[in-house]
C-alpha positions in Angstrom: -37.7 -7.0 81.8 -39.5 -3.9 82.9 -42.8 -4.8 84.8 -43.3 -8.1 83.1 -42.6 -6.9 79.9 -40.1 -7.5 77.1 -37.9 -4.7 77.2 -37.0 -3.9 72.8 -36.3 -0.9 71.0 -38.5 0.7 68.2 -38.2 3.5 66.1 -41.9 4.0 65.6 -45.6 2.4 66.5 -45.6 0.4 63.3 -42.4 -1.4 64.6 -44.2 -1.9 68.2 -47.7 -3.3 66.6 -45.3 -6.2 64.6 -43.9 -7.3 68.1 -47.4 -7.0 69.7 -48.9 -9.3 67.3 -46.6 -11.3 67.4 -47.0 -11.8 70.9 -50.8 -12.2 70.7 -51.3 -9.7 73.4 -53.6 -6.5 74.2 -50.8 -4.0 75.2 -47.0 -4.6 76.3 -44.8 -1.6 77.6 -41.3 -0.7 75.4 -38.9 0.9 76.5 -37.5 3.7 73.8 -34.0 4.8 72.4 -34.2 7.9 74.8 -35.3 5.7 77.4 -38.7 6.9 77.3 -41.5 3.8 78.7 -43.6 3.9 75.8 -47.3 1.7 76.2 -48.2 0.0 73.0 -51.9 -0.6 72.4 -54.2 -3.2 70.5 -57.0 -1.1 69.9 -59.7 -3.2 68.6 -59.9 -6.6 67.5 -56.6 -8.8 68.0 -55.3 -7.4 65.0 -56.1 -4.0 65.2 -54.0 -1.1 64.9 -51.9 -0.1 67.1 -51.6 3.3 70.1 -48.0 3.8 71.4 -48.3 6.4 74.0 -45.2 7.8 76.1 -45.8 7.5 79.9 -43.9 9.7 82.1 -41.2 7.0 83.3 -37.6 7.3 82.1 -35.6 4.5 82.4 -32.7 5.6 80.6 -30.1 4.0 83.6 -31.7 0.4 82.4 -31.3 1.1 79.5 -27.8 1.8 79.3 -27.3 -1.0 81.5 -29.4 -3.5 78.8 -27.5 -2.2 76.0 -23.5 -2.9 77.3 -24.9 -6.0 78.3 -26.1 -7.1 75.2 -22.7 -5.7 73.7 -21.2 -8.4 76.1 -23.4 -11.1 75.3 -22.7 -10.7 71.8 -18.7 -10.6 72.4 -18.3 -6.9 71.6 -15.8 -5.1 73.4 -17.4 -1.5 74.2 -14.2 0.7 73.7 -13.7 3.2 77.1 -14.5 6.2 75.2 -18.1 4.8 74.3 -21.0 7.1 76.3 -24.2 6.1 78.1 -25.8 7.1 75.4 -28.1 4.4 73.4 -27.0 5.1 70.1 -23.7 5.5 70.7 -23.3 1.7 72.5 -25.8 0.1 69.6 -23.7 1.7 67.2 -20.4 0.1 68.5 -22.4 -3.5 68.1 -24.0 -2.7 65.1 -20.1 -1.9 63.4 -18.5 -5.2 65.3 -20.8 -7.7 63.5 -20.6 -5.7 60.1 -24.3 -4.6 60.3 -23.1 -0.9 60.0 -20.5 0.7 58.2 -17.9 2.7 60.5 
């Protein structure tokens, strides 16, 4: 959680508005692949479109830290050669359950 907020990762602002409508809410904060705070906006009515603006905050640290724990949760073993980069850790889950070809 980063100030409240569910902490997910999205490629794009179309990706953001599904989990803010989801949610029902007016804005939620992600945090992005390059650990980049991003502030996703309901502009209008409930289901308006959606403004996903970068803020200055990097949280990169948390979210290497999410990541390998997730990899944990999930039973993945993170070989010692995996970086602290993002991609690199998702992409090591993503192989172990067969969602991604090595």
């Amino acid at each position: 959680m980063i100030d409240g907020h569910d902490i997910e990762r999205y490629p794009d602002s179309e990706s953001a508005a599904q989990e803010i409508e989801g949610y029902d809410a007016n804005d939620l904060t992600y945090l992005g692949a390059d650990g980049t705070v991003y502030v996703a906006t309901v502009e209008g009515p409930e289901w308006g479109s959606v403004t996903l603006r970068p803020t200055s905050d990097n949280r990169l640290d948390d979210l290497v830290r999410l990541l390998r724990a997730e990899a944990e949760h999930r039973g993945v073993s993170l070989p010692i050669r995996t970086t602290d980069e993002p991609e690199a850790i998702w992409d090591v889950v993503l192989v172990a359950q067969g969602e991604l070809s090595a």
